[in-house]
Backbone bond lengths (Angstrom), bond angles and torsions (degrees), N, CA, C in turn:
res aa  C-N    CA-C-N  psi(-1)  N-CA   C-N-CA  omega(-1)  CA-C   N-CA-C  phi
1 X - - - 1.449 - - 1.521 110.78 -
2 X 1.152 109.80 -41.15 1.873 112.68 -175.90 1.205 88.84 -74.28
3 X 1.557 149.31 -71.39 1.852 120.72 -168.02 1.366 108.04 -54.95
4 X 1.182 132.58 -61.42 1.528 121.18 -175.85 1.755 107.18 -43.70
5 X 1.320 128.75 -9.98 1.693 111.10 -156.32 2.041 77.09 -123.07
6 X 0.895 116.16 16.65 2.050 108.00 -159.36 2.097 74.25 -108.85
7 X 0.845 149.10 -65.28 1.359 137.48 -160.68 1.638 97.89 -60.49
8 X 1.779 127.73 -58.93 1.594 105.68 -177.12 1.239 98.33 -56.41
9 X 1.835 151.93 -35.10 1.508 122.09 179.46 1.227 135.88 -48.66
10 X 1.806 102.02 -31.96 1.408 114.78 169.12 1.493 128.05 -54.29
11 X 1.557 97.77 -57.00 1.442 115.28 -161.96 2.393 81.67 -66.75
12 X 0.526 115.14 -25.42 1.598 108.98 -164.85 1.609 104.38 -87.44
13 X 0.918 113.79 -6.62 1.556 128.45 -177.97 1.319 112.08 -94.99
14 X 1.897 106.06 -54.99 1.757 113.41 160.57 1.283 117.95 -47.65
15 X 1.607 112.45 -39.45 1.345 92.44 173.50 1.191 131.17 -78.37
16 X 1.629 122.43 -25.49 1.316 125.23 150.31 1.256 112.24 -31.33
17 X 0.825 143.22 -75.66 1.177 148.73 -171.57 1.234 136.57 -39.97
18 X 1.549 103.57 -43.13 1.391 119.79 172.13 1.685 110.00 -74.83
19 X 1.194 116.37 -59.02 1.273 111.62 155.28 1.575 134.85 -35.02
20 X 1.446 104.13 -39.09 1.587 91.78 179.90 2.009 100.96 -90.92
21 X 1.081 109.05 -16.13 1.638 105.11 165.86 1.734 113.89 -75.64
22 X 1.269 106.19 -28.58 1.456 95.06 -178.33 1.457 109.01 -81.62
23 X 1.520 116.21 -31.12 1.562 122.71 178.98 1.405 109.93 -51.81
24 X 1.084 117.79 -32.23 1.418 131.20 -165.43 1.517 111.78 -88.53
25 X 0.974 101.45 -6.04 1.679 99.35 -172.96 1.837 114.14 -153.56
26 X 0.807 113.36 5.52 1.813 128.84 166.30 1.516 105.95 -103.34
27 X 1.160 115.95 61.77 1.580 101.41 155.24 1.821 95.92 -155.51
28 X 1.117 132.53 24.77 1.610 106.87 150.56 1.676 111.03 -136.25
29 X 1.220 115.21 25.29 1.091 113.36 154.84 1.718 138.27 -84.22
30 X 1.386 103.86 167.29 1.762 92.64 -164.87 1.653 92.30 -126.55
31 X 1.480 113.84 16.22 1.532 118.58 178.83 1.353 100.84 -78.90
32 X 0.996 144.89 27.90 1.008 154.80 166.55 1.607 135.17 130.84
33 X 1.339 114.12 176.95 1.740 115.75 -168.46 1.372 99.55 -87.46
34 X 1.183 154.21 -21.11 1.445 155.25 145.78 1.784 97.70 -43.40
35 X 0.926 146.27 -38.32 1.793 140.24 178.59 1.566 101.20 -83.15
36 X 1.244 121.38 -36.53 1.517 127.29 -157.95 1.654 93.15 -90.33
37 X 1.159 108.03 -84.19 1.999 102.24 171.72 1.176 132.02 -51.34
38 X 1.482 126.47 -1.39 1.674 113.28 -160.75 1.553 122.02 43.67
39 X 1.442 110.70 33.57 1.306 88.14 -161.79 1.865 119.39 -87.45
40 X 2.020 100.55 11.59 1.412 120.93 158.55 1.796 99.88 -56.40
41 X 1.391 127.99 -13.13 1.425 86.66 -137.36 1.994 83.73 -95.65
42 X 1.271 124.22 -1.46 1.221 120.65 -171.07 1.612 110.84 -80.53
43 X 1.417 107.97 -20.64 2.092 116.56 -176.56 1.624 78.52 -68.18
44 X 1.364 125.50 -70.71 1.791 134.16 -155.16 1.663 107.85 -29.82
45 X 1.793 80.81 -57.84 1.990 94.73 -170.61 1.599 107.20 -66.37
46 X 1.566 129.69 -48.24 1.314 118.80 157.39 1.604 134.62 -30.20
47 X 1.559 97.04 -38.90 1.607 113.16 172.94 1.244 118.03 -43.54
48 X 1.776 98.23 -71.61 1.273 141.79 -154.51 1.788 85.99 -65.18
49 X 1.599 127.39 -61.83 1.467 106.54 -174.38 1.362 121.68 -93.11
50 X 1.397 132.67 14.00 1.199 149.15 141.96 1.916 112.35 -52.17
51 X 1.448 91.82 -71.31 1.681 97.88 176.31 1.542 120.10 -50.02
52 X 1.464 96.32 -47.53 1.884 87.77 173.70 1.264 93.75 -83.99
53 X 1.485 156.49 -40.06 1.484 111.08 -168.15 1.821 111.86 -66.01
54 X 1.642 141.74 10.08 0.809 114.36 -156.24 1.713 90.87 -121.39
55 X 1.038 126.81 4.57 1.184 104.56 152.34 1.407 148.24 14.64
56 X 1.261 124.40 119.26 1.906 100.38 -168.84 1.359 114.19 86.55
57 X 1.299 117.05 -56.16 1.487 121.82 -173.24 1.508 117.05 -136.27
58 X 1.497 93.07 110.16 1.750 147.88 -168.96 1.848 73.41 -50.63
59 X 1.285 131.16 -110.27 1.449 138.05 -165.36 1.644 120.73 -28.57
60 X 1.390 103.00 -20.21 1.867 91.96 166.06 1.642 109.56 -96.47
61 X 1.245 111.93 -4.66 1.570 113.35 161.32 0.741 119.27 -65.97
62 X 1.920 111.08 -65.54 1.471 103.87 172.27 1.496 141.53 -44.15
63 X 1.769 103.60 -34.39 1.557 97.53 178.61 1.333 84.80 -75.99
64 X 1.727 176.74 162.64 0.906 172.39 14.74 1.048 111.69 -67.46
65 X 1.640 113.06 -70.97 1.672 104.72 155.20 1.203 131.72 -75.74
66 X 1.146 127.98 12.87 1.781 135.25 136.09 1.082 113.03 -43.23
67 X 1.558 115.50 -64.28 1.114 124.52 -161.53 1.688 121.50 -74.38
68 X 1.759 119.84 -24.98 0.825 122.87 176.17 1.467 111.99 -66.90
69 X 1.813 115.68 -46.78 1.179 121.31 -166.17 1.773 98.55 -75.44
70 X 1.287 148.23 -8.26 1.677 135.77 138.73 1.235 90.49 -40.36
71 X 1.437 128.74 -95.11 1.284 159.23 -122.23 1.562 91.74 -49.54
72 X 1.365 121.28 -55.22 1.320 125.81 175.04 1.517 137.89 -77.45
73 X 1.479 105.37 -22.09 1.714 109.49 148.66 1.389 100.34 -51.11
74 X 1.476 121.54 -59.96 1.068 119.07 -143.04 1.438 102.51 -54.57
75 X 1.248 124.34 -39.74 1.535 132.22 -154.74 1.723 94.10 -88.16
76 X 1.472 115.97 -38.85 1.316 91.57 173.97 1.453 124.38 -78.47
77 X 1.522 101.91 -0.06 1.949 84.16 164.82 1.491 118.31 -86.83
78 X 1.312 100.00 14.35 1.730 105.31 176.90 1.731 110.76 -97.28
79 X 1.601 100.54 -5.74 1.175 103.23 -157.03 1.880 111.91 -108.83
80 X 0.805 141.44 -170.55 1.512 139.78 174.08 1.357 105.29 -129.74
81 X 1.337 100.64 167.08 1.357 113.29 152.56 1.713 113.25 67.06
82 X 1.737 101.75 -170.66 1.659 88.51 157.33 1.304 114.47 -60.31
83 X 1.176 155.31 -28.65 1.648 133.57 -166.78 1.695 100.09 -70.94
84 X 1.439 122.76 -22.59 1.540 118.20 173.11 1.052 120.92 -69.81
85 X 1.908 103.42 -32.50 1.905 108.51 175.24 1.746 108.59 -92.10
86 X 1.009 125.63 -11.56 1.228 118.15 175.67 2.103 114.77 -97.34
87 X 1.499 109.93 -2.65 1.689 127.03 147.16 1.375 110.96 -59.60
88 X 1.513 112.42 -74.00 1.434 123.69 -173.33 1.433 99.66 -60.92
89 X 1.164 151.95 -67.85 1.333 145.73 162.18 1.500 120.77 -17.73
90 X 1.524 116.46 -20.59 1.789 108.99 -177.40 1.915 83.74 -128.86
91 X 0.887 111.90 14.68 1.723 111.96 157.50 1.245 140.17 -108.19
92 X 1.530 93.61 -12.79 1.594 126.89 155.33 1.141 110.93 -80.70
93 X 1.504 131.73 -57.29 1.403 134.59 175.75 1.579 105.45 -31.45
94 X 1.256 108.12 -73.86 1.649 126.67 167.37 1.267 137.86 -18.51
95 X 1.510 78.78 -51.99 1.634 99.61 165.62 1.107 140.53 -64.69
96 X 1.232 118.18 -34.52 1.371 144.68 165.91 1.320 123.56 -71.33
97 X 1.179 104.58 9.79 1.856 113.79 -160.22 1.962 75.75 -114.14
98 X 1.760 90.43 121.86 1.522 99.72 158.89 1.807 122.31 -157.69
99 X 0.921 97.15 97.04 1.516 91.58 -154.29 1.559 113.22 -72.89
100 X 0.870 133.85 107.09 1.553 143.81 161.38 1.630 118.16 -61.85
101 X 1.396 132.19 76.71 0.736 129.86 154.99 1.721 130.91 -15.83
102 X 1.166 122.63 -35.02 1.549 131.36 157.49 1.180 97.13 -62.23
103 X 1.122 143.80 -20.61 1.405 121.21 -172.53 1.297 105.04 -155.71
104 X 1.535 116.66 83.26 1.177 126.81 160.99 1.808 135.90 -60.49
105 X 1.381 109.79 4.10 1.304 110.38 -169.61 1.223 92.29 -120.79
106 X 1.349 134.05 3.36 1.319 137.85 159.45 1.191 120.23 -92.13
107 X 0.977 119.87 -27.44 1.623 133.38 162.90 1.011 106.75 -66.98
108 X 1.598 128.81 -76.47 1.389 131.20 -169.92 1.733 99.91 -33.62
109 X 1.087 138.44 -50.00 1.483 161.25 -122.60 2.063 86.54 -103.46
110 X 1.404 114.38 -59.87 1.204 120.13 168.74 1.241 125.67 -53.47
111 X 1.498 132.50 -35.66 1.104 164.01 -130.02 1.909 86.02 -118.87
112 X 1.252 110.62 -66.97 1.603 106.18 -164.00 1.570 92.25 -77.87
113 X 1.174 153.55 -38.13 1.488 146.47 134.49 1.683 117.64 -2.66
114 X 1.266 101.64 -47.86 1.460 116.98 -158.11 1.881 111.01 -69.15
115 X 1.871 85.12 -44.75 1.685 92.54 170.85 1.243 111.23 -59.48
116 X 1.266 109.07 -70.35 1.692 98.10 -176.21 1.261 116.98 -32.66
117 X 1.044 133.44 -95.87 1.382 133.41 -170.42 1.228 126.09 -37.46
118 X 1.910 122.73 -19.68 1.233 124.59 157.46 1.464 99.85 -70.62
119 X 1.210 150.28 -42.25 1.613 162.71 179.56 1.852 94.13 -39.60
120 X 1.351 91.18 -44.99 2.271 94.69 -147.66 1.851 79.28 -76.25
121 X 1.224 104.61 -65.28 1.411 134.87 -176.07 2.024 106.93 -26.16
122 X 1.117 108.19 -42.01 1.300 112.47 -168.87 1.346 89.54 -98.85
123 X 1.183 132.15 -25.32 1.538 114.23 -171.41 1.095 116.48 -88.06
124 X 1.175 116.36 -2.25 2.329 140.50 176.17 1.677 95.41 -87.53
125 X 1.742 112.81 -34.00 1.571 88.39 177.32 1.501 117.27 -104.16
126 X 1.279 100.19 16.91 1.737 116.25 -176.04 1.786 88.77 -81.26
127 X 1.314 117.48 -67.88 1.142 135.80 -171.39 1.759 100.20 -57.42
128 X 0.948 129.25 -40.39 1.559 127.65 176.67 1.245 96.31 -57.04
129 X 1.266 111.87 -83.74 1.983 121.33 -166.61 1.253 106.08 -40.52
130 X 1.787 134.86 -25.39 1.176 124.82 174.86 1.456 131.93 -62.62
């Protein structure tokens, strides 16, 4: 049960992460209203209490990060520029996150994948909002 439940800790941590890197650095740019509103930061917090309420069960995670990676196309078609390719870039990350409980060492494996590219991914919209 702890390897099958150690990849959703990850993926919930990346998103921590991305969020507290994007918080930190999206607010004096004029590249767009996604840097100026935070308005990434409401998909994260949905994540964040979606993922912990699902606990136990692998398939309400997954639609969780389903749902984030919509949530964040969605916002990058509101968005321009790199901050639109560096959205779709951590909605893809997201996307790709599916944990199969039968196969926890594939997950884990997806899961440590997942940071990075939320890592590269947030640092393309750090550099946008600047």
């Amino acid at each position: 049960m702890f390897r099958a439940l150690s990849p959703r800790r990850l993926a919930v941590a990346a998103a921590g992460a991305a969020l507290i890197s994007m918080t930190a650095a999206c607010g004096a740019s004029a590249n767009s209203a996604v840097c100026t509103e935070a308005s990434w930061s409401k998909p994260f917090a949905d994540f964040n209490t979606a993922a912990t309420a699902s606990a136990g069960d692998l398939g309400k995670f997954n639609d969780a990060t389903a749902k984030l990676a919509a949530d964040l196309k969605a916002l990058a078609g509101t968005a321009d520029g790199e901050v639109a390719t560096a959205l779709t870039d951590l909605a893809t990350s997201f996307e790709s996150v599916k944990i199969d409980a039968s196969d926890p060492a594939a997950a884990a494996a997806a899961a440590g994948s997942l940071t990075t590219k939320v890592q590269e991914a947030s640092t393309k919209l750090v550099a946008a909002c600047s």
